[in-house]
Structure formats: structure tokens, C-alpha cells
C-alpha positions as CSV (number, residue, x, y, z in Angstrom):
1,X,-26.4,38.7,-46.1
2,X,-24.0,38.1,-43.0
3,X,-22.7,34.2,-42.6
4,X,-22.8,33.1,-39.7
5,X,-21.1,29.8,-37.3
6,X,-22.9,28.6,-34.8
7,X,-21.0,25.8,-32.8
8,X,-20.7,24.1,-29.5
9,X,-17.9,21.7,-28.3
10,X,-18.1,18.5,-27.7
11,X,-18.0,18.1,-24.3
12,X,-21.2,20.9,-23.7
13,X,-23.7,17.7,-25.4
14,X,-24.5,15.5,-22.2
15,X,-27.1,13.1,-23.1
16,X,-29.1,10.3,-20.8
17,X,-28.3,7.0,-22.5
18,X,-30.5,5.9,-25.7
19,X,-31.0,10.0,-26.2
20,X,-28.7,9.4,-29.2
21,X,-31.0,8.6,-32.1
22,X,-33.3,11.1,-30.6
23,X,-30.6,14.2,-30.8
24,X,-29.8,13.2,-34.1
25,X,-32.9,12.9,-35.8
26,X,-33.4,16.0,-34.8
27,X,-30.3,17.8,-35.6
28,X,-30.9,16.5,-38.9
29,X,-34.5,17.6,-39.1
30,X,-33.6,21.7,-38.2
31,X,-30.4,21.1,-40.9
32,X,-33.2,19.9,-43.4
33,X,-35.5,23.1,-42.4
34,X,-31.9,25.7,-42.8
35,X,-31.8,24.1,-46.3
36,X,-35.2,24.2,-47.5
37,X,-35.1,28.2,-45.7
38,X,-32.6,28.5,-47.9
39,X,-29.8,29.5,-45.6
40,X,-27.8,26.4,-45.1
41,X,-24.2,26.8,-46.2
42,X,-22.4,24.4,-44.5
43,X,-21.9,22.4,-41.1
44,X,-20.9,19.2,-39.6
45,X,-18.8,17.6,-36.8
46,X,-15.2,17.8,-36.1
47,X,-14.2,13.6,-36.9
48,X,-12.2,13.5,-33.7
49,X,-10.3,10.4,-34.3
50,X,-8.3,12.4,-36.3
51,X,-6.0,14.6,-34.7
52,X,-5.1,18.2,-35.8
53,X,-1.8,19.2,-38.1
54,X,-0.6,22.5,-38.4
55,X,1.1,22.9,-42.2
56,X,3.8,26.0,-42.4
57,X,4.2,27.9,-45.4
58,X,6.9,25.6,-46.8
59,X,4.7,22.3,-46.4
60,X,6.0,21.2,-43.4
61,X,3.4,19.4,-41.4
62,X,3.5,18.7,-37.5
63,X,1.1,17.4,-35.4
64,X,-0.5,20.0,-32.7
65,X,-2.3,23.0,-33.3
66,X,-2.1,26.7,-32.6
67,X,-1.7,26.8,-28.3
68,X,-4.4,28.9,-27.7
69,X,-6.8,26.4,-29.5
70,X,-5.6,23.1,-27.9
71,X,-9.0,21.7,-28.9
72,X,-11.6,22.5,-31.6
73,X,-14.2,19.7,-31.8
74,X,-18.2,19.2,-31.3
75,X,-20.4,20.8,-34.4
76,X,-20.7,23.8,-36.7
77,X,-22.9,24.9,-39.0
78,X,-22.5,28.2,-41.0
79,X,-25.5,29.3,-42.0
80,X,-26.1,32.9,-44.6
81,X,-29.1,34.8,-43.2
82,X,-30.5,38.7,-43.2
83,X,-29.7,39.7,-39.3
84,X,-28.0,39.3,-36.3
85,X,-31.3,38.0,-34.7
86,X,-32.4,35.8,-37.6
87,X,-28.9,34.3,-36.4
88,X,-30.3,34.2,-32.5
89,X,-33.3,32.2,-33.6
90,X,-31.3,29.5,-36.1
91,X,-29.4,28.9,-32.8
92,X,-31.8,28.3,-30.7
93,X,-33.3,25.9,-33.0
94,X,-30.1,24.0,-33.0
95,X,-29.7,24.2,-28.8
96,X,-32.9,22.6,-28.8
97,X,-32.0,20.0,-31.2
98,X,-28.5,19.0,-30.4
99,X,-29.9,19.7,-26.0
100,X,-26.9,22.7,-25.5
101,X,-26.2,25.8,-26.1
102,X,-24.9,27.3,-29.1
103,X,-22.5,29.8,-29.4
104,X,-23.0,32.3,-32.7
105,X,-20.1,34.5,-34.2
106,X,-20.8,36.7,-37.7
107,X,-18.0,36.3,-40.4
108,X,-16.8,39.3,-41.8
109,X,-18.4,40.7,-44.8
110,X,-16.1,39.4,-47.8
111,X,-17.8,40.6,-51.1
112,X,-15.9,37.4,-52.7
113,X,-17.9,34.8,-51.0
């Protein structure tokens, strides 16, 4: 089976105040029904208070991050499943959940993983 992320950024969930509790509960709810499917592999949010550090090959560490990614925060989850369209449907479960769109990407087959 493929894995596959499905993410959004940060700035794509706009809620009406006191949607909060509402969003999560049922964020958590569709992670609950990946894991009980079966399919859940990991996810989470990007803790944003903390900001990115690139590391070289020799252990040096310096704050920033590659230019063409000057941010990467909101929510991922990767998620294992059978097709492309089992994919489609997982993310539309978490648009609803989370109130925006998803965007889905397929990891590369690595027999290892």
C-alpha cells in the first residue's frame, strides 16, 4: 500500500470564534476512525512556537530553513491505504473536520518502510 500526507497550512483554517472545540473534536474523531480503519500512520501539527533549524552534514545548526520553503506549518497526517482514491476520500473526511481543504501527495514506494 501507498502512504500518503495529507496537509493544509495554517493560515487555510479560518474559523468563527468558539468553532475551536468544535474543529477539534472532530479532527480527533476522523484520526480515531483512520486508526480503528487501520490506516493511520502518523500526523499532527507543526508546534509553531518553535522555529525551524537547518543542520549541515557536519552538525552545524543555523536557524532558517531551505528558501523555497520559508514556512511549513498547519497539520499532516500520513496515512497507508490501497489507492489513490481511498486517499481522495481520507481527505475529504479531514476538509470537513478541520473546515479546509486538504492537499494529498503519495510517498514513493520504499519497500523498507
Amino acid at each position: 500500500m501507498t502512504k500518503y500526507l495529507i496537509s493544509f497550512p495554517s493560515a487555510a483554517m479560518v474559523l468563527e470564534e468558539g468553532e475551536l472545540q468544535a474543529v477539534g473534536d472532530a479532527a480527533h474523531a476522523v484520526v480515531q476512525e483512520a486508526k480503528d480503519a487501520g490506516v493511520w500512520v502518523f500526523g499532527g501539527g507543526i508546534d509553531e512556537s518553535l522555529p525551524p533549524v537547518m543542520v549541515a552534514a557536519d552538525g552545524t545548526v543555523t536557524e532558517g530553513t531551505y528558501p523555497q520553503t520559508t514556512q511549513l506549518e498547519g497539520g499532516y497526517s500520513v496515512l497507508e491505504l490501497p489507492s489513490y482514491e481511498s486517499a481522495l476520500e481520507w481527505a475529504a473526511k479531514i476538509a470537513t473536520a478541520c473546515r479546509c481543504a486538504q492537499e494529498v501527495r503519495a510517498f514513493q514506494y520504499d519497500p523498507s518502510s
